[in-house]
N, C-alpha and C positions, 0 to 999 in steps of 0.2 A: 341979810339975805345973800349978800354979795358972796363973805366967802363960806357959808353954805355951798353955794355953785362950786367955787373955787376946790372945796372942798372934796365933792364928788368926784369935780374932772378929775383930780388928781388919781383919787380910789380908782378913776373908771380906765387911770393910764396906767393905774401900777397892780391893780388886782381885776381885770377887769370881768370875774366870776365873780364876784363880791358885788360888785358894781350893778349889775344884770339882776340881781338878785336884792337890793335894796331897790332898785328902780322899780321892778315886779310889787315891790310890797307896797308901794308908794300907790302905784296905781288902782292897788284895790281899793272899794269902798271900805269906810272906815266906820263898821260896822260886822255883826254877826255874821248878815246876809255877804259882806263881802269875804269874810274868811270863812271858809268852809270847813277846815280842819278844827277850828274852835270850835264853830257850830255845833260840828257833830259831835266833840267831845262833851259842850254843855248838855248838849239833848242825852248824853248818855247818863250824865248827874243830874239833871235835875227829876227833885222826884215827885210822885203823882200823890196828890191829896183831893179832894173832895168836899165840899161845904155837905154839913147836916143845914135840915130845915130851920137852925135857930141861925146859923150865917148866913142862910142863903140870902136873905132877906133886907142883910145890915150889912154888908161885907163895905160898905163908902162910909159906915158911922150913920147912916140915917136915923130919925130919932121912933122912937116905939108907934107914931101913929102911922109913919109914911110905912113903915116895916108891914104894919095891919094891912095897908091899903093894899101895898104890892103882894102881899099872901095870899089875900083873898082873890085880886084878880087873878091871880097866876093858877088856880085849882079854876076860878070859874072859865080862865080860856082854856085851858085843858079840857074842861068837861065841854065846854061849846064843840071844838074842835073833835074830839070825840064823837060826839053826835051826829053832828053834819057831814062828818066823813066817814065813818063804822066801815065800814065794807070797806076801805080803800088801806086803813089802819089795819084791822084787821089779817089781811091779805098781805098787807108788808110784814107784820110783825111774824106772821105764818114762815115765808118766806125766807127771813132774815136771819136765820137760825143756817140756813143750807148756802146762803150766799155770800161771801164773807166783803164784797165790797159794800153790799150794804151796812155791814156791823161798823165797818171803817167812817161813813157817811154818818150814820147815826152819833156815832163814837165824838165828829169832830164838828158836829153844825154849831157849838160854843165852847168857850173856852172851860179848859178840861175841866177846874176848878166844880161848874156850875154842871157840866155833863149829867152826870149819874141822874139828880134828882129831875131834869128835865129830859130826858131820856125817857124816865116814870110816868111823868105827867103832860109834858106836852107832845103828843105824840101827832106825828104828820104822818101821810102816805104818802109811799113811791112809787103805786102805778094809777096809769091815765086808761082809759077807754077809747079816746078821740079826740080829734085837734081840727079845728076848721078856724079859718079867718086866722086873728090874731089870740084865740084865745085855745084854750084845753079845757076838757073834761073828765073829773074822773069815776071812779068805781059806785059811786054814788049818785053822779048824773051833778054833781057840781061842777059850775064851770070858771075859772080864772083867766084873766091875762097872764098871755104868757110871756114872760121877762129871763127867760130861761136862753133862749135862741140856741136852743140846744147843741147849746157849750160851742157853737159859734157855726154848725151847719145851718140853721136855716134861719137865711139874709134874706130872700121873697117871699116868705107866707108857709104854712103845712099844704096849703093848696097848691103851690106852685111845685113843692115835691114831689107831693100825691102824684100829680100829670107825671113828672119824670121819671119816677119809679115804674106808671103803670107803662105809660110807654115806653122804656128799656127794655123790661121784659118783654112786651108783644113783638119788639125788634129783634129781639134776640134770644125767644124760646125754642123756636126751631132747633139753636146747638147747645142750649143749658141741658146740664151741667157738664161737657165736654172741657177740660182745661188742657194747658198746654199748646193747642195749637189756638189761634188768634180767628176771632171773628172779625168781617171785614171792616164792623165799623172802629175796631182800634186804628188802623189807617188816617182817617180824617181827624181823629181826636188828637191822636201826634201833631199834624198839621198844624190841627186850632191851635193847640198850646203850642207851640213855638210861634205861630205868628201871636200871640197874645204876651208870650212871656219873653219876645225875643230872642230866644234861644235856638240853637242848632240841633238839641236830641233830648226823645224824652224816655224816662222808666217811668214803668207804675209799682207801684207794691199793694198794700195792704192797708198802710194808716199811716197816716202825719209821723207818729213816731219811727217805724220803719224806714220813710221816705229820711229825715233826716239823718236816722245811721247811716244809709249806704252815701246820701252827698259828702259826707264828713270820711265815710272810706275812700271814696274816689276822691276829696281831697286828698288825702294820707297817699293814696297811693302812687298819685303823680307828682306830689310835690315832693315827697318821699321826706318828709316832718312828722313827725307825732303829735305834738301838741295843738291844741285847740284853742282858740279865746271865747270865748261868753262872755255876756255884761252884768253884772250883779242885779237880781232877782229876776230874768229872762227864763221863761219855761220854753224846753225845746223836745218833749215828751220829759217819758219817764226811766231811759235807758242810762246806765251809769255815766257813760263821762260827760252829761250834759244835765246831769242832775247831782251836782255835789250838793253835803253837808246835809242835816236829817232830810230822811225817805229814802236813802242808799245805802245799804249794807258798806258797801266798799267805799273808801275815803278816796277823794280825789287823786290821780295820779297824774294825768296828761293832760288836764284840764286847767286852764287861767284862767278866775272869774275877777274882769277888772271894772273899773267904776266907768259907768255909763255917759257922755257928753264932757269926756273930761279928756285933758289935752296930754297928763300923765300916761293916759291907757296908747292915745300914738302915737309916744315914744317909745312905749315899748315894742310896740310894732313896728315901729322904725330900726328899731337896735339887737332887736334876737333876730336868730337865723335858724329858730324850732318850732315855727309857727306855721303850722299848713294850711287851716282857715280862722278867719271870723262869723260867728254866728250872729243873725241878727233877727229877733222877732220886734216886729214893730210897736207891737202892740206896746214896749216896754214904755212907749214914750209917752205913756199914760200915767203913769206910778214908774218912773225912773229913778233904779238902784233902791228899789223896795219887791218884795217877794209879792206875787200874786195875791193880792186883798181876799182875805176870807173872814165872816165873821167868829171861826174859832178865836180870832188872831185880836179881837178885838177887845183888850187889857183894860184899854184906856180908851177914850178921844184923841190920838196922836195921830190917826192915820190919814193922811192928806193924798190925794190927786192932783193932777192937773198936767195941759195939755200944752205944746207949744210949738204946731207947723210950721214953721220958719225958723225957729234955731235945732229941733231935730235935723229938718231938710239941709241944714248947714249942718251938724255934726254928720251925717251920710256920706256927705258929698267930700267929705275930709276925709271920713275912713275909706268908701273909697278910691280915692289918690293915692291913702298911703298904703292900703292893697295891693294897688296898680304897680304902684316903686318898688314892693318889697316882693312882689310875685306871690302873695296871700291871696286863696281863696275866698272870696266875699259871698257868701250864703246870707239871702233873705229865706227865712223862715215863718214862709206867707200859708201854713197851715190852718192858723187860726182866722187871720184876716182876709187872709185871700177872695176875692171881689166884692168884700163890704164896703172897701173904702174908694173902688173903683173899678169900671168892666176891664182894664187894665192890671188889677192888685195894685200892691205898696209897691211898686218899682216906678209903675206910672202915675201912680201918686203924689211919690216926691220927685218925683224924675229922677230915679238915680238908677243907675242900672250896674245888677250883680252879675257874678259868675255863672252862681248855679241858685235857683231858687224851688222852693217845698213848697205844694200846696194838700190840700186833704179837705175833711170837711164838706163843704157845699160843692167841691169839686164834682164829689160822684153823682148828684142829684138824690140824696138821701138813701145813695149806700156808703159803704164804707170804701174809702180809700186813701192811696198817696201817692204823689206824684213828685217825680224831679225832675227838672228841665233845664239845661244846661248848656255851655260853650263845647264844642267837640273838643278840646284840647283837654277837659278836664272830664270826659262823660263816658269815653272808651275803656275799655274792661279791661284789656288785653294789650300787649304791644307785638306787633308782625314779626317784630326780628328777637325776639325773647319768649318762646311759645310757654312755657313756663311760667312766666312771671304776667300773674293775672288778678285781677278783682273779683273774685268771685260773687254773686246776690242773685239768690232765684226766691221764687215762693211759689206755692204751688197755686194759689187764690190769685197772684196777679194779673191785671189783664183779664179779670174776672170778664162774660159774655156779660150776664146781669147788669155787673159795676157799668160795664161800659157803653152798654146800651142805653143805661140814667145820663152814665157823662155826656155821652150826643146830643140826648135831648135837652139835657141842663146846656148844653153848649149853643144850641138851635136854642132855645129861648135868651140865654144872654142877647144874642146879637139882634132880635129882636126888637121895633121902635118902642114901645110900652115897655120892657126892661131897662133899654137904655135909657128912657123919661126919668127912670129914678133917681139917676144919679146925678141930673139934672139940678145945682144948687143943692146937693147933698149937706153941705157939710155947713152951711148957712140955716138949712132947714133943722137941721139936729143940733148946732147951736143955738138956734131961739128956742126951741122946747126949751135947751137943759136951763136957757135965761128965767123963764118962764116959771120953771119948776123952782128956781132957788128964790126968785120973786115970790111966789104962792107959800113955800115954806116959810122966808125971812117974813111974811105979812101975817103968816098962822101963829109966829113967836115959837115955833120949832126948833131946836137945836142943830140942824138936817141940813146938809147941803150936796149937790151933784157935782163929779166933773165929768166932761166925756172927750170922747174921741169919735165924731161922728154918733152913730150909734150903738156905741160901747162904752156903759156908764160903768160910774163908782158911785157912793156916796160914803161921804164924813161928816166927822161930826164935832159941831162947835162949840160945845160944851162938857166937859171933863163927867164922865162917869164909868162905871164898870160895865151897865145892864144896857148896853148901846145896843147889844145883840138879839136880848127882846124883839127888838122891834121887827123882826123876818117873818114872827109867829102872827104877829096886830097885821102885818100885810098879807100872810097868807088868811086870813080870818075875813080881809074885804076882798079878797076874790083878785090875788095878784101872785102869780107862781114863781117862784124863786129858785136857782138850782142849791145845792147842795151848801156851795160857798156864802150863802147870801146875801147882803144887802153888798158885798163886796165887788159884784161882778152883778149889772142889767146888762142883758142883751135883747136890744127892741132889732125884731124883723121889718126889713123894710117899706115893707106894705101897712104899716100903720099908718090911718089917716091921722088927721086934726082931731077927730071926735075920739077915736080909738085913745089917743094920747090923753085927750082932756078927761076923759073918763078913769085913766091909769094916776092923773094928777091929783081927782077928785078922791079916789081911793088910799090915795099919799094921804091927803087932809084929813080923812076920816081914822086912819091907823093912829097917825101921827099924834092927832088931838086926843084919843083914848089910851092910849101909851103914855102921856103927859098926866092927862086925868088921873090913871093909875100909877103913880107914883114912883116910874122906874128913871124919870128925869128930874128927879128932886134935887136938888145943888144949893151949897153954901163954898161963901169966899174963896174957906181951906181948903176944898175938896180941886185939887189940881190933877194934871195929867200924874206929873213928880211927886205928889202925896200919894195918888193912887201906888204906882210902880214902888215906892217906896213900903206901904202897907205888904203888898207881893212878894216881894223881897223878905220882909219878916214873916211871911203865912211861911212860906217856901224855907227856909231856915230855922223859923223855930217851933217847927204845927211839932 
């Protein structure tokens, strides 16, 4: 190890490009997800195949009876799911033909292998009719829990928005749809969010992903750096330099994605001098230096979660210091989390406090929006003695009357005693459920296990199989709504009672157990994560 170092310093005195550039590679995760450039390159080889009905069935080696078991169920929940939903099905599949993010959705709810033929037969719908309490309803008058938290806007209930929405607009019809010039209640919402987020000034946009281009341009622009850091598998929308390797046309250019709670990554930001901000979504400390959990993704039994507020709160508080030393923009990217985890967000959560921070989401009270909030030294467009040399960002929807009327009244409820009750032992309360549920699962002899982050679940799985992904369809069947990604991402809104939960638990039990009955968790010895992936390997090479 010794002269390893020794070794370095010397490269790092006598070539010290060379140097900067092994140090970079060093810091990345040492994985797919960490390099970007191979990423993309695998995703462009590798190629698409398909099981017919005679693999779908055996693709783990099962032997001819459990293959029976699971054939049969798999048409008879097709045809359940059919029934009980027609009109909702129906109406998607109408639909889906004109709409191409739904093809996309359909396309990847499992992994692609297993796609086509459940695409055929298990067929779900994509619209709702109504949502009250904690649950939805749809096209059918069927009602689920909703585990959806639509994609992480709503933290208080579909009733707490309902109010928001109607009350924005009754505030703010009078000048809809007048844009451009500002209704008065933008005034007070500037306010709130700086005394909320700490900051000196605020922009609005459009959505979370807008909100974090232009922080990332006014970093570039003041620091006058190009480069960016990310952490490996951190979603920061879906715009290129914050989305390497597949789902980007363009291959990373300005963009460093390095490994997440690791001491390699602040060195490098110790030691370049082309680094304008770090980007941080909290959320990553949930599944750190792995890509956003979706059940397409699910190969095997390999994917793990888990959570750990105190040595996050210490890897924060490290980055940062060494933001602070090296004059790097520190960007919280609190779009997603922003006030789930506190009336405060993730800054007073962990107590750290950033440069410029993103929120979106629940922000608007159930419109759309994005917000950045920021230190004046980095939030100014323009400089007085360079009239030329400026940041340009407009939209013509920012500062929307509508938007901003919901954000008031989301804002006037925040502050509110019975809003702030909830946060009240937050995070004690959502760790006994998740206790609870892995107790109920470990006692049912399920394979199933949760981790969370407050009230933002995963589930994994402890037993090595391919058809882990099933099981989205056995929970939408007991009446539990899932978005897109499924079993990969729960989001419980926080007005869930005790009962609400024990009843989402009870429906766990019920899925679980008929999932096992039908034969998609059938296991022998051989049958490993490593056997699976290795099986994959040979479909992928020699089909």
């Amino acid at each position: 190890m010794n002269s390893t170092w020794i070794s370095l310093g010397a490269l790092a005195a006598l070539a010290p490009a060379a140097y900067r550039r092994i140090q970079l590679s060093r810091a990345k995760h040492r994985s797919l997800a960490g390099h970007s450039r191979m990423a993309k390159r695998l995703a462009r080889w590798l190629p698409g195949y398909a099981f017919e009905e005679a693999e779908f069935f055996g693709c783990d080696g099962a032997p001819a009876d459990v293959q029976a078991l699971r054939r049969k169920a798999f048409f008879e929940l097709g045809q359940t799911l059919q029934t009980r939903h027609r009109l909702s099905i129906e109406a998607t599949a109408a639909a889906r033909e004109d709409i191409s993010d739904m093809q996309f959705i359909a396309a990847y709810r499992v992994p692609f292998q297993f796609s086509p033929l459940v695409q055929k037969h298990l067929k779900v719908g994509s619209f709702l009719q109504s949502a009250q309490g904690v649950q939805v309803t749809d096209l059918d008058g069927q009602s689920f829990y909703d585990l959806t938290g639509s994609y992480g806007v709503n933290v208080f209930g579909a009733d707490f928005y309902k109010h928001t929405m109607a009350e924005g607009l009754a505030l703010t019809q009078a000048m809809c749809p007048v844009l451009g010039s500002y209704h008065p209640v933008v005034a007070s919402n500037a306010a709130r969010l700086k005394a909320i987020s700490g900051m000196d000034e605020v922009s609005f946009h459009m959505s979370g992903t807008e909100a974090v281009m232009q922080a990332v341009r006014l970093a570039r622009y003041h620091t006058r750096r190009k480069n960016i850091v990310r952490f490996c598998g951190a979603y920061h929308g879906w715009w290129e330099d914050v989305q390497p390797g597949p789902g980007n046309p363009m291959p990373p250019r300005e963009t460093y994605t390095l490994s997440d709670m690791n001491e390699r990554s602040l060195d490098v930001l110790r030691t370049r001098k082309d680094i304008a901000c770090v980007l941080i979504n909290p959320l990553q400390a949930l599944h750190t230096n792995a890509n956003a959990p979706g059940d397409s993704t699910l190969v095997d039994s390999s994917r793990r979660a888990a959570y750990d507020r105190q040595a996050y709160t210490v890897w924060l508080k490290a980055l940062r210091q060494v933001c602070t030393d090296k004059g790097i923009v520190l960007i919280f990217d609190e779009v997603f989390l922003g006030f789930r985890l506190a009336a405060g967000g993730a800054q007073a959560y962990f107590g750290v406090q950033a440069d410029m921070v993103t929120y979106g989401k629940t922000l608007g009270g159930g419109f759309p929006v994005g917000v950045v909030c920021g230190k004046a030294q980095w939030m100014h467009r323009f400089h007085s003695d360079r009239p030329a040399d400026i940041c340009f960002a407009r939209g013509t929807f920012n500062a929307h009357p509508a938007v901003m009327g919901a954000m008031s009244a989301f804002l006037d409820q925040l502050g509110k005693a019975e809003t702030q009750a909830l946060y009240e032992g937050l995070d004690e309360r959502w760790n006994a459920r998740a206790q609870h549920f892995n107790r109920t699962m470990q006692a049912e002899g399920v394979p199933l296990q949760a981790a969370n982050m407050s009230s933002v679940w995963t589930l994994f799985y402890t037993q090595p199989s391919r058809y882990n992904w099933m099981l989205q369809y056995y929970l939408r069947l007991h009446g539990l709504a899932l978005s897109w990604v499924g079993t990969g991402r729960l989001i419980f809104s926080l007005n869930y009672s005790d009962a609400d939960f024990e009843a989402v638990v009870q429906r766990f039990v019920w899925a679980t157990q008929q999932m096992q009955q039908d034969g998609w968790w059938w296991h022998t010895p051989t049958l490993t994560n490593r056997s699976i992936r290795r099986r994959i390997l040979k479909e992928t090479l020699f089909r």
